[in-house]
ZAMARGU-4260 file (C-alpha; in steps of 0.2 Angstrom, whole numbers, plus 5000, padded with zeros to 4 digits):
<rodrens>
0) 5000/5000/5000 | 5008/5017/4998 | 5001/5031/5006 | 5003/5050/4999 | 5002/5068/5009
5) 4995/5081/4999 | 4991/5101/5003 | 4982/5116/4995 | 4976/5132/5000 | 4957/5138/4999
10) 4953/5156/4995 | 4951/5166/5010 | 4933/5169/5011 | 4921/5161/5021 | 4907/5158/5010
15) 4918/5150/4996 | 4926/5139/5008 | 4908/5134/5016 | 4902/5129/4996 | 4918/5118/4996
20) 4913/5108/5009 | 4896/5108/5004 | 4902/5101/4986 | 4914/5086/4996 | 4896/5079/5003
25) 4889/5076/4988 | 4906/5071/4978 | 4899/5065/4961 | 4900/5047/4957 | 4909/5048/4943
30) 4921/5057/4951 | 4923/5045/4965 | 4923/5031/4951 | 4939/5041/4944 | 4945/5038/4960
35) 4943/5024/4964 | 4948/5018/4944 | 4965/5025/4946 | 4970/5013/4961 | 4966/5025/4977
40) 4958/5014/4990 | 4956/5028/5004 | 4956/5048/5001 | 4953/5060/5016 | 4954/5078/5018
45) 4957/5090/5031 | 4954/5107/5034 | 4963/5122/5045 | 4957/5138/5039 | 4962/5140/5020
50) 4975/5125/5022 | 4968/5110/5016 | 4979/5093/5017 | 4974/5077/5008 | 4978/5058/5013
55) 4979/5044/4999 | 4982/5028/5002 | 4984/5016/4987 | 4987/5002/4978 | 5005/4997/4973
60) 5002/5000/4954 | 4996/5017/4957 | 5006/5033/4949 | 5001/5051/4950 | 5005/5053/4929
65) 4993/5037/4928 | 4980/5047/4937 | 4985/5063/4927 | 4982/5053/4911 | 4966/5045/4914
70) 4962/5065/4921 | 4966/5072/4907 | 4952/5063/4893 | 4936/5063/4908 | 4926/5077/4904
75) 4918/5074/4920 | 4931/5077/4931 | 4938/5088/4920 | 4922/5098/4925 | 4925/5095/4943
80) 4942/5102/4945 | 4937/5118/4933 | 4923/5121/4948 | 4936/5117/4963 | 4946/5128/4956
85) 4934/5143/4960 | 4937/5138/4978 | 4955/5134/4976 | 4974/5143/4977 | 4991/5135/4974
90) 5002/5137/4988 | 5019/5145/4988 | 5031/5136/4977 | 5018/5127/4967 | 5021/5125/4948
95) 5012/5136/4937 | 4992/5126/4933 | 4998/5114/4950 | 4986/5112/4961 | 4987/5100/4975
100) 5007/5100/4982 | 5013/5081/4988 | 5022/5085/5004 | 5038/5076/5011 | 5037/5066/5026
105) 5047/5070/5039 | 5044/5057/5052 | 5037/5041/5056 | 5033/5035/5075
</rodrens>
């Protein structure tokens, strides 16, 4: 299983943060099926004011370019991220059009 950290900031106003969690309790299905097709077998996010950091866990097969690819040609979740985006700011040191940043772990217990 390898498991991936993830962050992203959220625009800093309240009502756009509150309809960004409003649109992660009705996720579309084909979404979640993009998800779950690329080899993810648990996803969780977390939220501390604008900071947002995203757990993955998934199969050994998985690769982010994989994901990427199949990404690229779903009009669906093509459409999804062009809506997060509304909600959504690269953090310092993101590459230009990079959203979500993988962090380095630091430590294990």
């Amino acid at each position: 299983m390898k498991k991936y950290c993830l962050t992203l900031n959220l625009k800093d106003d309240d009502d756009l943060i509150a309809e960004y969690e409003e649109h992660h309790k009705a996720i579309w299905p084909e979404i979640v099926d993009s998800i779950t097709g690329s080899g993810i077998t648990n996803m969780e996010i977390y939220r501390q004011g604008t900071r947002l950091v995203m757990f993955i866990e998934a199969n050994p097969d998985f690769t982010f370019s994989k994901k990427a690819a199949m990404d690229a040609t779903n009009p669906k979740v093509q459409e999804w991220e062009d809506l997060m985006w509304k909600y959504q700011q690269p953090i310092k040191g993101a590459l230009a059009g990079e959203k979500w940043v993988l962090m380095d772990k630091i430590f294990q217990l």
